[in-house]
C-alpha positions as MATLAB code, in Angstrom:
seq = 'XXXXXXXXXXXXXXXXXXXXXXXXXXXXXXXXXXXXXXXXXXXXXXXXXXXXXXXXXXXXXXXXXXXXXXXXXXXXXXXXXXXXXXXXXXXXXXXXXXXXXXXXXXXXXXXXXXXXXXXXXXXXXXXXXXXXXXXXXXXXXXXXXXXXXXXXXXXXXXXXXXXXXXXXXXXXXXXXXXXXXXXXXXXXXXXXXXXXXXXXXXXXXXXXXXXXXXXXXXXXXXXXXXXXXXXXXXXXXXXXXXXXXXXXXXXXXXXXXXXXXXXXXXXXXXXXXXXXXXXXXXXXXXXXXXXXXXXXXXXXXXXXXXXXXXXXXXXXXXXX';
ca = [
       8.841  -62.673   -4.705;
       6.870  -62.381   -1.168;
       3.376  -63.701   -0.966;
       2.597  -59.290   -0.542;
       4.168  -58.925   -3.486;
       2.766  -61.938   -5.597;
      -0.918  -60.643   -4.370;
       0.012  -57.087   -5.298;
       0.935  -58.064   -9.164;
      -2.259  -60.299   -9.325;
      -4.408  -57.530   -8.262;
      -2.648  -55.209  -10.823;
      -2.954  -57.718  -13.895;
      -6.743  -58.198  -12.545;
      -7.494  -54.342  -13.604;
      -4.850  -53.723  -16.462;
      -3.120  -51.164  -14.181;
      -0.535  -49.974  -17.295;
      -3.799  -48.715  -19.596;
      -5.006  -46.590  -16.489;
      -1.260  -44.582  -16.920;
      -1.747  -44.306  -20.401;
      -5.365  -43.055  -20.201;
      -3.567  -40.452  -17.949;
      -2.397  -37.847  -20.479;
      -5.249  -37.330  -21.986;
      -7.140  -36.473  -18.844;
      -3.943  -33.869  -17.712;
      -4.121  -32.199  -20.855;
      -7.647  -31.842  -20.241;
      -7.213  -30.548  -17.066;
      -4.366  -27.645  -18.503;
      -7.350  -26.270  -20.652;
      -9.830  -26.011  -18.689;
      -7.505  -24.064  -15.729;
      -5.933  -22.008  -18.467;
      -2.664  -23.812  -18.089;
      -1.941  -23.241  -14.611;
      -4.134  -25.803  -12.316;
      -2.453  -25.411   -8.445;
      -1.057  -28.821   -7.172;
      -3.637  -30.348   -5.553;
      -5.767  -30.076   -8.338;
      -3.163  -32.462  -10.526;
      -3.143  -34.829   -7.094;
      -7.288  -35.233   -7.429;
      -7.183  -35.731  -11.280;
      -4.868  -38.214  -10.784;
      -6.264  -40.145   -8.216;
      -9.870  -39.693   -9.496;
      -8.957  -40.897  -12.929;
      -6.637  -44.145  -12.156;
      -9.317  -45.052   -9.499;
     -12.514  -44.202  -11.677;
     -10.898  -46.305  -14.466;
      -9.468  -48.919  -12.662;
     -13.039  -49.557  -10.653;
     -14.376  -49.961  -13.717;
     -12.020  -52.444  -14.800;
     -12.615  -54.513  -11.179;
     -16.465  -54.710  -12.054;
     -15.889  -56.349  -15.686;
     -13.879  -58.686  -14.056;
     -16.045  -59.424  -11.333;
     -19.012  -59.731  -13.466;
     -17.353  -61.762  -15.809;
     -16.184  -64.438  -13.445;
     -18.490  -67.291  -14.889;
     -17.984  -66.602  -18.797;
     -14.168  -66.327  -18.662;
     -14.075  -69.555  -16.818;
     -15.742  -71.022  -19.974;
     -13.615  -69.176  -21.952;
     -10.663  -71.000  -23.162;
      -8.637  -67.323  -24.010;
      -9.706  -66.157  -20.360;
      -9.236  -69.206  -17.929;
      -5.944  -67.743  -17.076;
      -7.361  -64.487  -15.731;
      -6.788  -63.952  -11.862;
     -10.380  -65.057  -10.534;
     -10.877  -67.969  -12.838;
      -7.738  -69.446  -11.772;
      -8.065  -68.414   -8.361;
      -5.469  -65.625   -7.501;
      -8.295  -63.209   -6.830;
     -11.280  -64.071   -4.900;
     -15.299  -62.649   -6.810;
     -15.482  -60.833   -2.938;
     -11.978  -59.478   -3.017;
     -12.571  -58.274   -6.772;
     -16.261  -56.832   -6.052;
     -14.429  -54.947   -2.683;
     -11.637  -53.485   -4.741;
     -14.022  -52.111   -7.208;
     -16.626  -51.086   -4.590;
     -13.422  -49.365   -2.580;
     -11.937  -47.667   -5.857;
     -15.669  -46.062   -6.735;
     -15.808  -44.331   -3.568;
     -12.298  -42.830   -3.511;
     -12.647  -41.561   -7.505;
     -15.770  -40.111   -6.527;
     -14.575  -37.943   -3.466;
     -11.474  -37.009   -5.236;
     -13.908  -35.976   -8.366;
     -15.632  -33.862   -5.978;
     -13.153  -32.043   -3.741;
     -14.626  -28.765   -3.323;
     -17.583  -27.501   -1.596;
     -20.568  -26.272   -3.768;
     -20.510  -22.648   -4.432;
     -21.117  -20.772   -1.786;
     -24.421  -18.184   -1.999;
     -23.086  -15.112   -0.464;
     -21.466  -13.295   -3.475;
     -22.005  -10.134   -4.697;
     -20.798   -9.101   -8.135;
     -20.785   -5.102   -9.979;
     -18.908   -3.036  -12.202;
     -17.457    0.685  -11.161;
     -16.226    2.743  -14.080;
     -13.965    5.763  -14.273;
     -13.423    8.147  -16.952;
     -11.712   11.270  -18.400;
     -12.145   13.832  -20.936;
      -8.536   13.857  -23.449;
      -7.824   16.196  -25.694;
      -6.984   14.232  -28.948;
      -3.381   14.524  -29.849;
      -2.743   12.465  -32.944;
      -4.678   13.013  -36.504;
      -4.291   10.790  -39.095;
      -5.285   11.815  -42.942;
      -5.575    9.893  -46.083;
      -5.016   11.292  -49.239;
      -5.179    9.411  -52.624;
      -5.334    9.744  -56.463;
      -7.718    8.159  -58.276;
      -7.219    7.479  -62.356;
      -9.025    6.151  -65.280;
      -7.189    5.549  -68.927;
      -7.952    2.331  -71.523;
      -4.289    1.794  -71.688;
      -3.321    0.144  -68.132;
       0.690    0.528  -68.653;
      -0.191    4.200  -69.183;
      -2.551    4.646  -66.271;
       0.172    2.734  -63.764;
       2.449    5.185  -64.820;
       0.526    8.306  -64.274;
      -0.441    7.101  -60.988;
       3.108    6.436  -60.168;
       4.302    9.928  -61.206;
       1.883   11.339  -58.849;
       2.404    8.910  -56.032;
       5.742    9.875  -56.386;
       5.502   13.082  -56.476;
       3.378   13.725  -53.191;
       6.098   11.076  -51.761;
       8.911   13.866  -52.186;
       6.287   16.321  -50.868;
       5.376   14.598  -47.508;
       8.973   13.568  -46.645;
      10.076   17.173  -46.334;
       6.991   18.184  -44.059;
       8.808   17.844  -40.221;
       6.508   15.965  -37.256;
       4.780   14.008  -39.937;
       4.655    9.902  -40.183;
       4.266    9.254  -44.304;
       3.468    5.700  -45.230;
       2.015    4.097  -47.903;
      -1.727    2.918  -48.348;
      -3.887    0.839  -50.194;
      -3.046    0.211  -54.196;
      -5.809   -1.299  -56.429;
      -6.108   -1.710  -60.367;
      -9.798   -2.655  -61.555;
     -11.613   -3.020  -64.862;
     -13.894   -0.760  -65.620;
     -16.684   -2.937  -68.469;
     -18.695   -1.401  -70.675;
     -22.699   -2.441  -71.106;
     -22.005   -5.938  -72.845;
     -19.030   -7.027  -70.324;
     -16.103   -6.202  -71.937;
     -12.923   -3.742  -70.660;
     -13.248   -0.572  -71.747;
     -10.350    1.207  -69.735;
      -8.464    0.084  -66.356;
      -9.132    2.545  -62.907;
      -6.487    2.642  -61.059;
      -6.194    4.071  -56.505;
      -3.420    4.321  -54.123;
      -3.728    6.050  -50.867;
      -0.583    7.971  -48.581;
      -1.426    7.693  -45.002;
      -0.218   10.886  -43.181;
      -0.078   10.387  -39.016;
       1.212   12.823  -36.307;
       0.752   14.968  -33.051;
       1.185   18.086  -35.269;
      -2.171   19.204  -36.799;
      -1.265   22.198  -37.969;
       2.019   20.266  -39.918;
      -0.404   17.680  -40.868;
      -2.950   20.484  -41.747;
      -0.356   22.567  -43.725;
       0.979   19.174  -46.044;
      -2.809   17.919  -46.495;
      -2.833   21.518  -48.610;
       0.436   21.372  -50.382;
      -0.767   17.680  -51.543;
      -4.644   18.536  -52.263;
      -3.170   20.234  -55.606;
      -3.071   16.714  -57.357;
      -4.379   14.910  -54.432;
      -7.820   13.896  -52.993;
      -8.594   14.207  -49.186;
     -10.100   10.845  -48.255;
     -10.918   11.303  -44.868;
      -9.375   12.080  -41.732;
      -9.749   11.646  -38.064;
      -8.502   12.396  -34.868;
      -7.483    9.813  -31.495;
      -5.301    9.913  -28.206;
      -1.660    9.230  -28.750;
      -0.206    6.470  -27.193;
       1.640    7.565  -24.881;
      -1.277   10.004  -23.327;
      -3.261    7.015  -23.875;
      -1.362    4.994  -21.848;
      -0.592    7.548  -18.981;
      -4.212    8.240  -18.729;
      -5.233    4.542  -18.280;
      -2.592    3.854  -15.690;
      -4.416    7.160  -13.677;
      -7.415    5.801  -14.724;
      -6.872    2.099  -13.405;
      -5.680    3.474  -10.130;
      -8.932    5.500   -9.652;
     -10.998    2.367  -10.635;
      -9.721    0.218   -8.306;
      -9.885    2.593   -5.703;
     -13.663    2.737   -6.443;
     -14.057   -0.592   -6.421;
     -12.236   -0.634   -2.610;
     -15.057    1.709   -1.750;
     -17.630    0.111   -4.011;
     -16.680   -3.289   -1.907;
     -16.540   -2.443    1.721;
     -20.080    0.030    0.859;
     -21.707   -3.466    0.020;
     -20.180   -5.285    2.883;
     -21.999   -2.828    5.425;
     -24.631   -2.842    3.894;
     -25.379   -6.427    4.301;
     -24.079   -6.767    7.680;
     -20.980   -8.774    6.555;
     -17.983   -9.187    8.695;
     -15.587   -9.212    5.944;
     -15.293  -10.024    2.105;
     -13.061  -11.636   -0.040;
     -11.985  -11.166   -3.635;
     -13.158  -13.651   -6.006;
     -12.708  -12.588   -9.409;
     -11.975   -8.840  -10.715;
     -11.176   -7.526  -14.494;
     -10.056   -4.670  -16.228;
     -11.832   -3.205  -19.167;
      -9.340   -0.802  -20.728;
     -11.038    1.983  -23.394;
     -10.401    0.966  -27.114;
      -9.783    3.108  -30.304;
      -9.782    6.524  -30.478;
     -12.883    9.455  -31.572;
     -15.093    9.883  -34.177;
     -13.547    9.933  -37.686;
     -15.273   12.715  -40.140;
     -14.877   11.854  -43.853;
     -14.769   14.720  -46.099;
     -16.328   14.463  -49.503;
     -13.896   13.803  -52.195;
     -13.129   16.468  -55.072;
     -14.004   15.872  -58.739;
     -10.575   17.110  -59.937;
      -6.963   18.337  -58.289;
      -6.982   21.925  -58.172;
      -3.965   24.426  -59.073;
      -4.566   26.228  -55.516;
      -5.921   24.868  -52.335;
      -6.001   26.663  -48.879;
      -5.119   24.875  -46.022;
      -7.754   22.581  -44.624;
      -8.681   23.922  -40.638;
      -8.938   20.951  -38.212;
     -10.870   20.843  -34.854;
      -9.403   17.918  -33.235;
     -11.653   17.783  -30.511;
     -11.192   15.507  -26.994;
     -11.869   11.890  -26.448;
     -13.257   10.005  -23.606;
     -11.532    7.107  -21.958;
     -13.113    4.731  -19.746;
     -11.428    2.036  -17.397;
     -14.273   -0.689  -15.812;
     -13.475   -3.122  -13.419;
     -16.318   -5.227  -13.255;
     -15.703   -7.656   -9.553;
     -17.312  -10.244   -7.417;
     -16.825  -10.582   -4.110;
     -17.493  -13.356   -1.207;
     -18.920  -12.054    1.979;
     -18.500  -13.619    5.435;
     -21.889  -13.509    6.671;
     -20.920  -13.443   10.527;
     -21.915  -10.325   12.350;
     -19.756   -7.284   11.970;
     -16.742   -6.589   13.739;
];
């Protein structure tokens, strides 16, 4: 081995080189949460080098400052400046040159810069809702709970065959619970029994016209009205494009403003509108009835909002 080479291994024994790569992983995995996952290249290059040197600084001074008491030391006589591979000065150098570089690769960026500006612009639109959704149910009472399941069933059943004939009209099935009912000193006196059929479409008037075939033995829960999907989603995209073309304005109205020559885009987000209008609940009956007319529906329109809420950097030079 050269006498470069000899020096080089003494100098990596002196600071346990090996435990500053394992330490390593810990610091990169670290680093992937707080960038979300995707930290650019450079970034990886500065944690890197401001890790293995921070570490391996540290490790110089312990050895430095434990020249005298590992020269006692029987287990540590053998270490590089006891036995004279290292010298204290080159030891105290290395650590005093390894501080400096973790430090400026720790701190790679300039501080913040003052002249941002951040606001929100929102657009919005009036939609008429195009999708109802209605809840109908049976509720049941009987001591006997074999009995009640049955009769609850039946009807279920029943309003099943009902719905699937209607055309335009989504039929699923809803919530099923079975309860005791107690009496005054705790016990069961008789099992209640609920299960809800959720009806969904663009329709109203289908929905409208099966809500009164099943209202004979079925209770009207509640029902409410929202934006379809698809018009949902065509009137955000129309929506996002108008946003963002405020913004534009928004942007260059706040550059001029200030005098700025230019700006750049820092950060910008998208708030996109959530679920869909109000949902009435109608009060539920006492009893099924022989004969009901067909419930009228207003389904009314919904608004939908899109906010971009943006900073910007401005280049405070004088205006083009």
């Amino acid at each position: 081995m050269t006498a470069f080479g000899a020096r080089a291994r003494d100098f990596a024994s002196l600071v346990v080189l090996s435990h500053a790569v394992f330490a390593l992983p810990f610091a990169l995995l670290s680093l992937l949460v707080a960038t979300g996952g995707r930290p650019p290249l450079r970034l990886w290059s500065l944690c890197i080098v401001a890790v293995v040197a921070a570490r391996t600084a540290a490790m110089a001074w312990n050895r430095y400052a434990d020249r005298d008491l590992d020269a006692q030391n029987p287990r540590t006589q053998r270490r590089e400046i006891p036995r004279g591979a290292v010298t204290p000065r080159a030891a105290l150098g290395l650590a005093l040159a390894l501080a400096i570089a973790g430090a400026a690769a720790a701190e790679p960026f300039p501080a913040d810069p003052k002249n941002r500006a951040s606001f929100s612009v929102e657009r919005s639109r009036e939609v008429a809702n195009d999708w109802v959704t209605a809840v109908v149910g049976t509720t049941d009472e009987d001591s006997d709970a074999a009995r009640l399941a049955d009769r609850v069933n039946q009807t279920m059943n029943w309003a099943l065959g009902v719905a699937k004939q209607a055309r335009g009209v989504t039929v699923k099935s809803g919530g099923y619970t079975t309860q005791p009912v107690h009496d005054k000193n705790g016990k069961i006196a008789r099992w209640a029994a609920s299960q809800d059929l959720v009806l969904e479409g663009s329709d109203v008037d289908a929905v409208s016209e099966l809500v009164g075939k099943l209202q004979s033995k079925l209770l009207l829960r509640g029902i409410s009205f929202s934006v379809s999907p698809e018009t949902r989603r065509k009137t955000e995209d129309a929506l996002i494009g108008d946003a963002l073309g405020a913004f534009s304005e928004r942007a260059k109205r706040v550059q001029s403003g200030l005098g700025a020559r230019d700006y750049e885009l820092v950060s910008l987000s998208l708030q996109l509108p959530g679920g869909g209008g109000p949902m009435p609940m109608y009060a539920r009956a006492e009893m099924a009835m022989d004969k009901v007319a067909m419930p009228s529906f207003a389904s009314g329109q919904s608004t939908l909002v899109v906010r971009v809420d943006a900073t910007i950097e401005l280049d405070p030079g004088k205006k083009r």
